[in-house]
Short mmCIF file of the C-alpha atoms (twelve columns), coordinates in Angstrom:
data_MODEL
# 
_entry.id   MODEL 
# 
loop_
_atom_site.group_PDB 
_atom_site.id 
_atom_site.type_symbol 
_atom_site.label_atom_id 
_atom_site.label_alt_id 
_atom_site.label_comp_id 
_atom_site.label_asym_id 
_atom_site.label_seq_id 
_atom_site.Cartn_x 
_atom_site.Cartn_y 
_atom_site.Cartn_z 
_atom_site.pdbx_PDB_model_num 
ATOM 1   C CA . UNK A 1   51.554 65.132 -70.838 1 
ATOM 2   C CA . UNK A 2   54.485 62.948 -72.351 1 
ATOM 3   C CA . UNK A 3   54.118 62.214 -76.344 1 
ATOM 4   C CA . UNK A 4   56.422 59.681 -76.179 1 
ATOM 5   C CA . UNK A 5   55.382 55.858 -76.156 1 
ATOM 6   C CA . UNK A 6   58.587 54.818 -73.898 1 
ATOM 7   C CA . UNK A 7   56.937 52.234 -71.170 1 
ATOM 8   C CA . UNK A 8   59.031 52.619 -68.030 1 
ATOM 9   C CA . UNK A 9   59.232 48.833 -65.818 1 
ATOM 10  C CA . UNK A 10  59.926 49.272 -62.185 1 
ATOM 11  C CA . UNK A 11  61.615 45.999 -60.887 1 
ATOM 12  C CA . UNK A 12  63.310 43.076 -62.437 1 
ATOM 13  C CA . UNK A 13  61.738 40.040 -60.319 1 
ATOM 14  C CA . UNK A 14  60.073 37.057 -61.281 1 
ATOM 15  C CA . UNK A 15  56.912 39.858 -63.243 1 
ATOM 16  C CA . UNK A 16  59.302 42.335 -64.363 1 
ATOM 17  C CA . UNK A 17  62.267 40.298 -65.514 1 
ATOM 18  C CA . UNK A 18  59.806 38.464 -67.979 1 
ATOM 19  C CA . UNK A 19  57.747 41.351 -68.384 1 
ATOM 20  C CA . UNK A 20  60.621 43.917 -69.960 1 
ATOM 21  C CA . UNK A 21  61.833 40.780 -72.201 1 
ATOM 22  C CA . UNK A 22  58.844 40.428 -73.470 1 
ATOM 23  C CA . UNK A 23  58.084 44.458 -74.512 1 
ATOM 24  C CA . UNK A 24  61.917 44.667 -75.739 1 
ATOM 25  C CA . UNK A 25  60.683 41.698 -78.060 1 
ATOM 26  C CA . UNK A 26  57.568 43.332 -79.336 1 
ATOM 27  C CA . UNK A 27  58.200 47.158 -79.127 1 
ATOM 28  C CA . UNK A 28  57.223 47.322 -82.847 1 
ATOM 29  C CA . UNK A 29  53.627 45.129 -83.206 1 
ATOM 30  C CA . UNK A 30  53.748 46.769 -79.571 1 
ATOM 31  C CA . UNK A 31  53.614 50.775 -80.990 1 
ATOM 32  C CA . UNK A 32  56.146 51.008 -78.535 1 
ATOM 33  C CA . UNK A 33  59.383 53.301 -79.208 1 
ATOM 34  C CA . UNK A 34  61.075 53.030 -75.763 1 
ATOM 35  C CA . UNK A 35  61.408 50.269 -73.049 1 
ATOM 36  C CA . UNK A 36  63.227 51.522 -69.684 1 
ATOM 37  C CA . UNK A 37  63.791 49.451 -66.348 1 
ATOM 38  C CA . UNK A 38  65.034 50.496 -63.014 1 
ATOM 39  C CA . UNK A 39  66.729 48.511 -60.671 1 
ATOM 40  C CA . UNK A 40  67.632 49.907 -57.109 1 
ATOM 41  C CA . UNK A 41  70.668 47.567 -55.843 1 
ATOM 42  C CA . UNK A 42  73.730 46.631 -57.729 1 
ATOM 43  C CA . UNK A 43  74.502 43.019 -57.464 1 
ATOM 44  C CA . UNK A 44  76.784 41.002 -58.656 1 
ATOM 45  C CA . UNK A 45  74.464 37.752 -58.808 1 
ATOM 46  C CA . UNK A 46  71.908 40.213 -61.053 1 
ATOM 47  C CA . UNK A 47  74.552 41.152 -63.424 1 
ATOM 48  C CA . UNK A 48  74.106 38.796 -66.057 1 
ATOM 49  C CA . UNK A 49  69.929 39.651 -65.882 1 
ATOM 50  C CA . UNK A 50  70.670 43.219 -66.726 1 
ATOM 51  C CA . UNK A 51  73.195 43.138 -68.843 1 
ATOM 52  C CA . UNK A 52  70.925 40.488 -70.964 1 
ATOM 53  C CA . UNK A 53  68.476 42.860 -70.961 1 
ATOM 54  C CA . UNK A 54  70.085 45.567 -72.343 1 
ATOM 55  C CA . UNK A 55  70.950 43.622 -75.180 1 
ATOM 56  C CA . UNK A 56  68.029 43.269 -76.129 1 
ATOM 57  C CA . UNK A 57  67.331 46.435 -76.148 1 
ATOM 58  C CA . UNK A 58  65.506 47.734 -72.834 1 
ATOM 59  C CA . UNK A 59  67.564 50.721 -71.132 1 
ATOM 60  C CA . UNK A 60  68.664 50.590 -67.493 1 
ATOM 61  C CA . UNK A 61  67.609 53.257 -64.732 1 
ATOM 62  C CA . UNK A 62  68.664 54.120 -61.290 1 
ATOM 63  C CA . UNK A 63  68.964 56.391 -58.482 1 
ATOM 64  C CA . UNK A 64  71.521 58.816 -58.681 1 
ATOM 65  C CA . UNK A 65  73.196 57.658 -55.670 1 
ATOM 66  C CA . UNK A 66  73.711 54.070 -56.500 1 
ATOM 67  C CA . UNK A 67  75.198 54.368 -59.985 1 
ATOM 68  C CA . UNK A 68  78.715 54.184 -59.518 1 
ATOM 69  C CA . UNK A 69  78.055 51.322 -57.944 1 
ATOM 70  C CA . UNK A 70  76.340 49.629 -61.001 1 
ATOM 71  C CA . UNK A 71  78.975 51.266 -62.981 1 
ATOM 72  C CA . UNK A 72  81.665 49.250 -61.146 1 
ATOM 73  C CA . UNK A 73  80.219 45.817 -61.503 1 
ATOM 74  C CA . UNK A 74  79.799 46.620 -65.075 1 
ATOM 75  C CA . UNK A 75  76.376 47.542 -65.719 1 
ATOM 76  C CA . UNK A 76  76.305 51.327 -67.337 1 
ATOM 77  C CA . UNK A 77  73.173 52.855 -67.174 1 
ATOM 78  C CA . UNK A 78  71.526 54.858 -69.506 1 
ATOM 79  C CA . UNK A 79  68.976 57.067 -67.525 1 
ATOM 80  C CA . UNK A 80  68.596 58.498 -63.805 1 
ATOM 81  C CA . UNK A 81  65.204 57.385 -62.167 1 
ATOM 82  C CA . UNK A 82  63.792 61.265 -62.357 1 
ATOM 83  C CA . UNK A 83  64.534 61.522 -65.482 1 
ATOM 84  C CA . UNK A 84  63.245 57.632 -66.670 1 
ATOM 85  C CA . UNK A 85  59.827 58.696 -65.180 1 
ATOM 86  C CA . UNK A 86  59.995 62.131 -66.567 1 
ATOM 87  C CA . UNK A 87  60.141 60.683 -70.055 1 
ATOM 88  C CA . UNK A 88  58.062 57.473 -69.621 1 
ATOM 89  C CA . UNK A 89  54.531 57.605 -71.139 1 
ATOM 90  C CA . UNK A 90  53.223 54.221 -69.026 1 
ATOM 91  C CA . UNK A 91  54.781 53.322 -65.486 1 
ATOM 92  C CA . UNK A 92  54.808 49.384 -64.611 1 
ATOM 93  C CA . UNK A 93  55.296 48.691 -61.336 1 
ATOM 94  C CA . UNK A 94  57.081 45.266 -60.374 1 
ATOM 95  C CA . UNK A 95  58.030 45.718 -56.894 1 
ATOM 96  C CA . UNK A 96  57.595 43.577 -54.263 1 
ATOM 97  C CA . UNK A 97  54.580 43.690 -52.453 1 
ATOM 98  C CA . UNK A 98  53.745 46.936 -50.440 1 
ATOM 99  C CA . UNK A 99  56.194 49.177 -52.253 1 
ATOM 100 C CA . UNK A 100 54.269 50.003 -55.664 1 
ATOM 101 C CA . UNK A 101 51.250 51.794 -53.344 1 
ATOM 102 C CA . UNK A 102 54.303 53.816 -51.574 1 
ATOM 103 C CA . UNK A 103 56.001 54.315 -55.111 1 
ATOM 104 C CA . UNK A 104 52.561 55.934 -55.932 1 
ATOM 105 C CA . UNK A 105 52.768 58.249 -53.021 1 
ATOM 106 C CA . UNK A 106 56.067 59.086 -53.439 1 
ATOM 107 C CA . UNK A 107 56.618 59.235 -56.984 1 
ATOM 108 C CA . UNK A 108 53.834 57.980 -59.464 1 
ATOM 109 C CA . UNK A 109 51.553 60.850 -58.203 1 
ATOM 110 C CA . UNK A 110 54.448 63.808 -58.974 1 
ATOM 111 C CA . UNK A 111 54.610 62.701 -62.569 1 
ATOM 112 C CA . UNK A 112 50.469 62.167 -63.171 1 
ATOM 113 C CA . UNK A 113 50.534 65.029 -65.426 1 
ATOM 114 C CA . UNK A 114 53.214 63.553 -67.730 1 
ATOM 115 C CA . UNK A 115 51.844 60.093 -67.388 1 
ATOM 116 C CA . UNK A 116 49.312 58.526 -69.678 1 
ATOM 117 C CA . UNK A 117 49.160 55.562 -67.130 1 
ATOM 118 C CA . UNK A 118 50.764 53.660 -63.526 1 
ATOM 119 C CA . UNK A 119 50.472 50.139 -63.720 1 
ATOM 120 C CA . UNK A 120 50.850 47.661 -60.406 1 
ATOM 121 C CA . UNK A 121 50.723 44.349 -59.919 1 
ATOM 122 C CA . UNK A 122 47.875 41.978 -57.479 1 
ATOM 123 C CA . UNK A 123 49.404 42.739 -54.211 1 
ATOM 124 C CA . UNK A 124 48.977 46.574 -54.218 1 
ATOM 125 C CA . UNK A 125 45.353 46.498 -53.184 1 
ATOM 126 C CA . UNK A 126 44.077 50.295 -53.154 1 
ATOM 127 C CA . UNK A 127 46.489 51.199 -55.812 1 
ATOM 128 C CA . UNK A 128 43.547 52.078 -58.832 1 
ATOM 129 C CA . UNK A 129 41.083 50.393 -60.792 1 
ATOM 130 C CA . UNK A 130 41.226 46.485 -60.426 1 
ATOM 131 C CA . UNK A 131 41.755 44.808 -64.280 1 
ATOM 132 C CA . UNK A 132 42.130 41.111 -66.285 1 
ATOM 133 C CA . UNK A 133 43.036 40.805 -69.409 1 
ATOM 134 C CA . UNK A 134 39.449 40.037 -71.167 1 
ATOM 135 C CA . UNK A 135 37.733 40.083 -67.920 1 
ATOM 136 C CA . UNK A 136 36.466 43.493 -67.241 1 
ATOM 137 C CA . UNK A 137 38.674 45.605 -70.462 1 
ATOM 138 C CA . UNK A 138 35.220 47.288 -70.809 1 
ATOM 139 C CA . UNK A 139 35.489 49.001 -67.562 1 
ATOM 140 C CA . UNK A 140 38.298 50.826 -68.440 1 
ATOM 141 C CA . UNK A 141 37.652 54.574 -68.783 1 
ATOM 142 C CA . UNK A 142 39.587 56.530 -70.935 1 
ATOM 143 C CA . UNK A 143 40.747 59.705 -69.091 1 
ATOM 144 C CA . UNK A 144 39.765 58.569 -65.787 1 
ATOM 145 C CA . UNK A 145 41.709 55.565 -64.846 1 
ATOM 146 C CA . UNK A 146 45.058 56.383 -65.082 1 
ATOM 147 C CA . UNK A 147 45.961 53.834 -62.534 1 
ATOM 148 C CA . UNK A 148 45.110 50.578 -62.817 1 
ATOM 149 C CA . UNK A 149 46.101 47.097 -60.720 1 
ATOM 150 C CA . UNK A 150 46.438 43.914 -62.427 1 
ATOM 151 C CA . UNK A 151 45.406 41.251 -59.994 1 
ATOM 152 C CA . UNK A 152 47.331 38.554 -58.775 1 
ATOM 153 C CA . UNK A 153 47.917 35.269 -60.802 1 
ATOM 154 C CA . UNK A 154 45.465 33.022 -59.004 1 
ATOM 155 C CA . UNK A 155 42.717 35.881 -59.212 1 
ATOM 156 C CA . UNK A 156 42.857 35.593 -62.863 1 
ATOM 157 C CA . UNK A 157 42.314 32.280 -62.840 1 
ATOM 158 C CA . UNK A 158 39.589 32.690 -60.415 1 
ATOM 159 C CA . UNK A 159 37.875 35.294 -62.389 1 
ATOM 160 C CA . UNK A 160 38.464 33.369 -65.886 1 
ATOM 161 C CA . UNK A 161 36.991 30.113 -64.309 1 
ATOM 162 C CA . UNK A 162 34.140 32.072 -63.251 1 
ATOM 163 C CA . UNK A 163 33.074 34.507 -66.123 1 
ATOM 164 C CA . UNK A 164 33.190 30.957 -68.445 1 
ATOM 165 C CA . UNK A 165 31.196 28.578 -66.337 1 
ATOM 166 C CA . UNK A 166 28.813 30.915 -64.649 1 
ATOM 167 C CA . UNK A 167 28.730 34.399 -66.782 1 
ATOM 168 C CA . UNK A 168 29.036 33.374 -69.854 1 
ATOM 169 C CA . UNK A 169 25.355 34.772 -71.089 1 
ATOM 170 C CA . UNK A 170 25.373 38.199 -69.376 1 
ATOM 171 C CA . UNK A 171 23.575 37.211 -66.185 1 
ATOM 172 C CA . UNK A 172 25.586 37.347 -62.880 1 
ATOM 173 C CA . UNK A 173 22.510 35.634 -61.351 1 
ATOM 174 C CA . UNK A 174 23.180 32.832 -62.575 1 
ATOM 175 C CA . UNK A 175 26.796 32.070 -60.247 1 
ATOM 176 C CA . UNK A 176 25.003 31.002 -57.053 1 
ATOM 177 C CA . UNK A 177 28.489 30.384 -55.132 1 
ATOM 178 C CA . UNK A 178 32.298 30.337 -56.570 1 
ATOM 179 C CA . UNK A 179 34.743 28.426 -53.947 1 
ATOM 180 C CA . UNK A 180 37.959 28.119 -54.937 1 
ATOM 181 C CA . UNK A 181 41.299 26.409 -52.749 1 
ATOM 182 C CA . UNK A 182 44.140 27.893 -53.857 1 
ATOM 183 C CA . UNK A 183 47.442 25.363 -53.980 1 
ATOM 184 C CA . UNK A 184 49.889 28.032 -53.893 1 
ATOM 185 C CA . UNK A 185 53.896 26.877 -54.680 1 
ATOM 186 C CA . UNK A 186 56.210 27.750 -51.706 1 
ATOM 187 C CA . UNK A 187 58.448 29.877 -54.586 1 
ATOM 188 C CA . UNK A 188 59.823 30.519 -57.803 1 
ATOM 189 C CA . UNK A 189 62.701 28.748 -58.913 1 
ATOM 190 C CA . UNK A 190 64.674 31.387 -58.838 1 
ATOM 191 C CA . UNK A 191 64.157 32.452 -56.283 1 
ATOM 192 C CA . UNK A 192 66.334 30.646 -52.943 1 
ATOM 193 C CA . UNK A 193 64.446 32.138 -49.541 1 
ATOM 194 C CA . UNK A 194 61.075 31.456 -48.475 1 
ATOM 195 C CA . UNK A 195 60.630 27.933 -48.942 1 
ATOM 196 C CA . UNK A 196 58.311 25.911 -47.301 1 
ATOM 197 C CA . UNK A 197 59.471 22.079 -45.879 1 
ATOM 198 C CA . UNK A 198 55.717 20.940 -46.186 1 
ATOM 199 C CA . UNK A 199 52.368 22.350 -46.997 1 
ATOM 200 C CA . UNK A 200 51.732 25.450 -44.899 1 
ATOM 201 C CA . UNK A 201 48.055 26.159 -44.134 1 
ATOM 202 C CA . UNK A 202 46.688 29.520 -44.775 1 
ATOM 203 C CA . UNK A 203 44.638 32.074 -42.762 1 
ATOM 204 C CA . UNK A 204 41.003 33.481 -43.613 1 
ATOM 205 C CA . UNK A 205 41.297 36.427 -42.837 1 
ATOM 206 C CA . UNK A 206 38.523 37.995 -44.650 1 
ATOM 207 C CA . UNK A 207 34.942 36.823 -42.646 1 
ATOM 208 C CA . UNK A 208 33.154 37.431 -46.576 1 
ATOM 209 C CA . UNK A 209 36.008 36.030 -48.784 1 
ATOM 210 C CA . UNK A 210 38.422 34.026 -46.949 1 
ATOM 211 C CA . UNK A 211 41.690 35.323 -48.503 1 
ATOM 212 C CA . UNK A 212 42.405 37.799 -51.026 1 
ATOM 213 C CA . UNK A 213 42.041 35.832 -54.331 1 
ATOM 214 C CA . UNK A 214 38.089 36.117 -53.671 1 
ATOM 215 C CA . UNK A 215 38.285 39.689 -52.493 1 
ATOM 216 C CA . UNK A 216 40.081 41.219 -55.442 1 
ATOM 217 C CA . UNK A 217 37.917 38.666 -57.864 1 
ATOM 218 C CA . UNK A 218 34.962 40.249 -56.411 1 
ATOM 219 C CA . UNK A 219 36.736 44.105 -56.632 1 
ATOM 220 C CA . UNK A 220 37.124 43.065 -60.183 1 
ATOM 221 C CA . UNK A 221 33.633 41.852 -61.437 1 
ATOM 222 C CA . UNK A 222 32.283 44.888 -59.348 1 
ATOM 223 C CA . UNK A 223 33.844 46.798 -61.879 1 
ATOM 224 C CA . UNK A 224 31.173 45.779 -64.252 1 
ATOM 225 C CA . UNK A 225 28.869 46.264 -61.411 1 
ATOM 226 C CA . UNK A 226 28.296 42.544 -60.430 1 
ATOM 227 C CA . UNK A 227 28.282 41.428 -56.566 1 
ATOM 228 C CA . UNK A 228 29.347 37.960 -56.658 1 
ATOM 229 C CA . UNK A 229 29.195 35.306 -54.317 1 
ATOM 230 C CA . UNK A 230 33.091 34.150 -53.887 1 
ATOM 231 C CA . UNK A 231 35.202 32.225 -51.076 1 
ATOM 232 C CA . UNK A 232 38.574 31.174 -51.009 1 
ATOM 233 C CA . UNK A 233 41.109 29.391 -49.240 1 
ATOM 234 C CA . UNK A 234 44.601 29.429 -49.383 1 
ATOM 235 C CA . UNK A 235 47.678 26.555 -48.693 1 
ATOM 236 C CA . UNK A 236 51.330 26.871 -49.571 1 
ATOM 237 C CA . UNK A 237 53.047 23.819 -51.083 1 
ATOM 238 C CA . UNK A 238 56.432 22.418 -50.605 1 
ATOM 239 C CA . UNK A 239 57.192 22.796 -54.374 1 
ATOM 240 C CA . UNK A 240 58.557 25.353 -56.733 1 
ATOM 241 C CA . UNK A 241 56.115 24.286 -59.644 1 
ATOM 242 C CA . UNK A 242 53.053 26.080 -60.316 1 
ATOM 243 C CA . UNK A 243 49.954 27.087 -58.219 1 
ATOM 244 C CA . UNK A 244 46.750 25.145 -58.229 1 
ATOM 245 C CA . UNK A 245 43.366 25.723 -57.640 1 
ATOM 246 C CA . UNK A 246 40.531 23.368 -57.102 1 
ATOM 247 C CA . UNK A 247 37.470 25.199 -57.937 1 
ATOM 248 C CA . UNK A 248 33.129 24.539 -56.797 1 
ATOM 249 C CA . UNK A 249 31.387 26.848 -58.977 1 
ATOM 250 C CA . UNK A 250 27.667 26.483 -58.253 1 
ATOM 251 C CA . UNK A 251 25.284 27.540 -60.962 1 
ATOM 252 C CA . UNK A 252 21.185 27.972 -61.859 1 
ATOM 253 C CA . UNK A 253 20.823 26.723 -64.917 1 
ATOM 254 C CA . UNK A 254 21.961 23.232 -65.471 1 
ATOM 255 C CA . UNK A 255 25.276 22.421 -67.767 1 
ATOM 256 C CA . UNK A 256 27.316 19.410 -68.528 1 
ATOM 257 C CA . UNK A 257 30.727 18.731 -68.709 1 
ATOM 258 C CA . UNK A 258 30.320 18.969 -72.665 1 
ATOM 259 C CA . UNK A 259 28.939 22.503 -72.406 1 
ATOM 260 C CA . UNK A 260 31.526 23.780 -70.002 1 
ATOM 261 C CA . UNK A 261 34.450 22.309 -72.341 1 
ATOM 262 C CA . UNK A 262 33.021 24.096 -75.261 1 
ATOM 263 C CA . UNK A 263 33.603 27.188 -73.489 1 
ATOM 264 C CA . UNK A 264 36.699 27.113 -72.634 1 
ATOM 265 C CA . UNK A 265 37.767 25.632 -76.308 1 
ATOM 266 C CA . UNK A 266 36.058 28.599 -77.616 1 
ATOM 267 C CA . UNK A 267 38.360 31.852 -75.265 1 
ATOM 268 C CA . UNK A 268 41.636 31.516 -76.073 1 
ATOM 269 C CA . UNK A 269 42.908 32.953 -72.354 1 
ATOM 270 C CA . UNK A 270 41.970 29.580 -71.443 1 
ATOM 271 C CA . UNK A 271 44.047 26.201 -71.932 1 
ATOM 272 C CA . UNK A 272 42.984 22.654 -71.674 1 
ATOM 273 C CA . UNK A 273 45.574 19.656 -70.362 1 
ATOM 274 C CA . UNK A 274 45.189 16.463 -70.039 1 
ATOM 275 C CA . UNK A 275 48.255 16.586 -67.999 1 
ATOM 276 C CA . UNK A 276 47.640 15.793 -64.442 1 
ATOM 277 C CA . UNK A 277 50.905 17.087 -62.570 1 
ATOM 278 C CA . UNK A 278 52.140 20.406 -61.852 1 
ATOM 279 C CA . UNK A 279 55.836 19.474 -63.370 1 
ATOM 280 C CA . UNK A 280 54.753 18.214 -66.604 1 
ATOM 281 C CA . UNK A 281 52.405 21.695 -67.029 1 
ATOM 282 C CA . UNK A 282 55.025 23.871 -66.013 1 
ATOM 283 C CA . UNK A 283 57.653 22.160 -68.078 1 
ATOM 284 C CA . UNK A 284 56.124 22.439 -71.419 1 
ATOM 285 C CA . UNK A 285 55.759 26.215 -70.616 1 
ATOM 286 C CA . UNK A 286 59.301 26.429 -69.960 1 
ATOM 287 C CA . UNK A 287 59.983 24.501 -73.503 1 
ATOM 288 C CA . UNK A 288 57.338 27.014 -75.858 1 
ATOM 289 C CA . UNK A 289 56.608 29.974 -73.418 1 
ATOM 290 C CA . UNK A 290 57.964 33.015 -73.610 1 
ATOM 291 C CA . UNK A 291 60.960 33.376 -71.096 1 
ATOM 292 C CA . UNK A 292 58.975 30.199 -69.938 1 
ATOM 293 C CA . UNK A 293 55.605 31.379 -69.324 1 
ATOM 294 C CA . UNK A 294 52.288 30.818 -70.429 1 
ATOM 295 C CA . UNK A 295 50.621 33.466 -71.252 1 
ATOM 296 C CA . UNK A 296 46.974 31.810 -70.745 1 
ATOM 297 C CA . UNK A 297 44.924 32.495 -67.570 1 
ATOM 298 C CA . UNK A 298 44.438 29.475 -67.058 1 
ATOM 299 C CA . UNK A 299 45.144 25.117 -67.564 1 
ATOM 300 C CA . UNK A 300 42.270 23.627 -67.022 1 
ATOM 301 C CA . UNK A 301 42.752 19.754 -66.176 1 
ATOM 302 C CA . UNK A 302 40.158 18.030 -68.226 1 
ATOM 303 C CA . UNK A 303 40.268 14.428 -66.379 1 
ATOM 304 C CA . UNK A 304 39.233 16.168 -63.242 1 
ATOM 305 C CA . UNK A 305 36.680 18.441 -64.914 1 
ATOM 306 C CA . UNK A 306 32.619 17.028 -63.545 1 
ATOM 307 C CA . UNK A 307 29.582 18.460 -63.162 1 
ATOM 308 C CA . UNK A 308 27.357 17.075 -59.894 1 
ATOM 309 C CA . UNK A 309 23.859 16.966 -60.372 1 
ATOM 310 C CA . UNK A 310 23.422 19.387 -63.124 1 
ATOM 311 C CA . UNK A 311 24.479 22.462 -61.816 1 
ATOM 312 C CA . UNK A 312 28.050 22.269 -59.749 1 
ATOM 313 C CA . UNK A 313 30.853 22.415 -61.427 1 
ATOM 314 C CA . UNK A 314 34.159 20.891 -60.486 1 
ATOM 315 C CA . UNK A 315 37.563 20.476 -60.924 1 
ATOM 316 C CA . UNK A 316 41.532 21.437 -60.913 1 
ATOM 317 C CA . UNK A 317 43.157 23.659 -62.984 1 
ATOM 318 C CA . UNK A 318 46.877 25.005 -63.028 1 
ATOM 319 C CA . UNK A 319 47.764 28.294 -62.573 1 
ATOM 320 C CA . UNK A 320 50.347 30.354 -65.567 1 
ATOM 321 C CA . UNK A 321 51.808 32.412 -62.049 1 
ATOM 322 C CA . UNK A 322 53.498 35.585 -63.959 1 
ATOM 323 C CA . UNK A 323 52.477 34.726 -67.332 1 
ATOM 324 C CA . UNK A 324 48.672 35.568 -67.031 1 
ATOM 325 C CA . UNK A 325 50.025 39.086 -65.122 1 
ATOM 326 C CA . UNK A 326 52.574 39.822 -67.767 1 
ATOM 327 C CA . UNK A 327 49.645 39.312 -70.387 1 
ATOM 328 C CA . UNK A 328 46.885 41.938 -68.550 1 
ATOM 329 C CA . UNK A 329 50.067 44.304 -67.536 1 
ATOM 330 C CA . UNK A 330 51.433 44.691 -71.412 1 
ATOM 331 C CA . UNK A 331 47.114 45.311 -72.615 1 
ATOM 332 C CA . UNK A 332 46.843 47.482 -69.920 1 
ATOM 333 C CA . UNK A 333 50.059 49.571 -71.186 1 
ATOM 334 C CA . UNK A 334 49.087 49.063 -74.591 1 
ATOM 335 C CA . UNK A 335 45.595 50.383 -73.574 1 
ATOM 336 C CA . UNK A 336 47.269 53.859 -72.339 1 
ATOM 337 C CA . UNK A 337 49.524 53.959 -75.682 1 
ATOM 338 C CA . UNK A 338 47.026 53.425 -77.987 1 
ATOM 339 C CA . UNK A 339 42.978 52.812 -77.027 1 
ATOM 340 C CA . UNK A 340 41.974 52.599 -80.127 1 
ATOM 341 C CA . UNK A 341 43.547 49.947 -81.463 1 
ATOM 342 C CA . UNK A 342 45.298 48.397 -78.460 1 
ATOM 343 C CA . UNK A 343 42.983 45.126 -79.122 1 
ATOM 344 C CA . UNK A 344 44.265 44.579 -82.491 1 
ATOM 345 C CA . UNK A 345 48.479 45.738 -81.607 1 
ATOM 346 C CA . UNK A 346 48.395 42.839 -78.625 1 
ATOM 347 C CA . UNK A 347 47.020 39.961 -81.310 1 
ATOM 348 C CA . UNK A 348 51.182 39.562 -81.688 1 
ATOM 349 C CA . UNK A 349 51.199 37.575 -78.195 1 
ATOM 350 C CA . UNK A 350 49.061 35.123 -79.790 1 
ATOM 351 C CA . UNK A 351 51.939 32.261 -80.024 1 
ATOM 352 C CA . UNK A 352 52.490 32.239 -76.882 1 
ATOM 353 C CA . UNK A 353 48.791 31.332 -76.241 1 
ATOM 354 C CA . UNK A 354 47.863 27.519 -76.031 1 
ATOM 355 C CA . UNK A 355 44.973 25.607 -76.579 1 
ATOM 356 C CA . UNK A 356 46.466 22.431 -75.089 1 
ATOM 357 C CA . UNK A 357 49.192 22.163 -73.232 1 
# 
């Protein structure tokens, strides 16, 4: 089993780029002595990402066979990808969708006996022990899960929205139906493919939960040994903004719109807005987030926030896409590193937590 406390990022996308500035940044309050990325392609248009990266500190890794490439676009890295896993203590996998589970088969498993932990990200369903920051930390087992997958942007929101209106006094009895349409944005601004020209309608493809934003928020909360009653629906917008999700949480015991804002004032993974549109959200995270992102689970819109007839809750709420990941993937690291005091070591993201945006 490594003794070192080197966290090892696979993948420099729109989780991992964020995600490796962010540990460089806190490696101390962090009890982290190493960060390490790996990139598999040398490109000229990613140049200026990695050499910015290794300024501030994090160490590039890559196969064998492609670095003389990065070496000729001037990129010089500092560790082969055997020997970056070899010496990493926690494994975050970045990748795009699909390739983390086959990473796990064809790497993550080789190295489980020098690994404290693999971490992926929401789309690798099947890849270990569903986990949200705050949501289920409880469920965590020390020397059993060693791999763990934080879910997907929208299910955090999903699952934060739900353990404060309907959970929030121990009894899952008391959610009688979460359904929840998920406004997803076509893609990320930096990204330049897969744009949509107008809203694209999704597919339920799931007879129980519609799409997977349900499914995984029910994986999750089954953690704790809950079996909750959860639909959702998913449409793709013709923006590069933020995802939104208008949520009908159904409930037994009657609340108010009063009661429901005094929870969310009172857990910090959620912000409040009085903001209305996705730009004017997204653009304050870009002006006091780190590398632009939000680190809450969720923005809550409190103009559209009602409660109908006692006990169904409504409203919109904006989505912090990457920043609500990036927050569960550096606990659940941090977790690995240190369990006993991981709780205290991640209070240093606090800044970067908002009660209003």
């Amino acid at each position: 089993m490594s003794t070192s406390k080197n966290v090892h990022v696979v993948g420099t996308g729109t989780i991992g780029e964020p995600l490796i500035g962010l540990l460089t940044a806190f490696t101390g309050p962090l009890g982290i002595e190493e960060v390490t990325f790996h990139k598999r392609t040398p490109l000229v248009t990613d140049r200026s990402k990695v050499v910015n990266l290794t300024k501030r500190g994090a160490k590039l890794c890559v196969d064998r066979s492609a670095a003389q490439g990065f070496r000729d676009l001037g990129m010089n890295p500092s560790y082969e990808t055997m020997e970056a896993l070899e010496r990493a203590a926690v494994v975050i996998d970045c990748t795009p969708s699909g390739v983390g589970a086959q990473n796990k088969t064809e790497f993550y498993e080789k190295f489980a006996s020098n690994t404290l932990g693999f971490i992926a990200q929401g789309s690798e369903f099947g890849f270990g022990k569903m986990y949200a920051r705050g949501i289920n930390d409880r469920a965590l087992t020390r020397g059993e899960d060693q791999f763990i997958q934080v879910v997907s942007c929208n299910t955090h929101n999903i699952s934060v929205l739900v353990d404060n209106v309907a959970l929030q006094d121990g009894d899952p009895e008391n959610l009688l139906e979460g359904r929840f349409v998920c406004m997803r944005r076509a893609n990320d601004i930096s990204q330049d493919g897969s744009f949509v020209p107008s809203p694209q309608v999704g597919k339920h493809k799931d007879s129980r939960f519609g799409t997977h934003h349900a499914r995984d928020a029910w994986h999750l909360f089954n953690t704790l040994g809950y079996d909750l009653n959860l639909f959702s629906s998913a449409v793709k917008l013709n923006s590069q903004y933020m995802h939104l999700i208008y949520f009908d949480i159904r409930v037994k015991r009657a609340t108010s719109v009063p009661e429901i804002l005094e929870r969310f004032r009172a857990n910090d993974r959620v912000s409040l807005t009085e903001k209305i549109s996705a730009n004017s959200v997204f653009s304050f995270g870009r002006d006091y987030g780190h590398y632009g992102r939000i680190l809450n689970q969720t923005v809550v819109a409190v103009p559209t926030l009602a409660v109908r007839n006692g006990t169904e809750v409504v409203g919109y709420c904006f989505t912090p896409q990457d920043g609500n990941s990036i927050l569960s993937s550096v606990a659940a690291a941090t977790w690995f590193l240190h369990p006993d005091s991981y709780e205290e070591k991640i209070q240093c993201l606090k800044p970067y937590f908002f009660d209003e945006v």
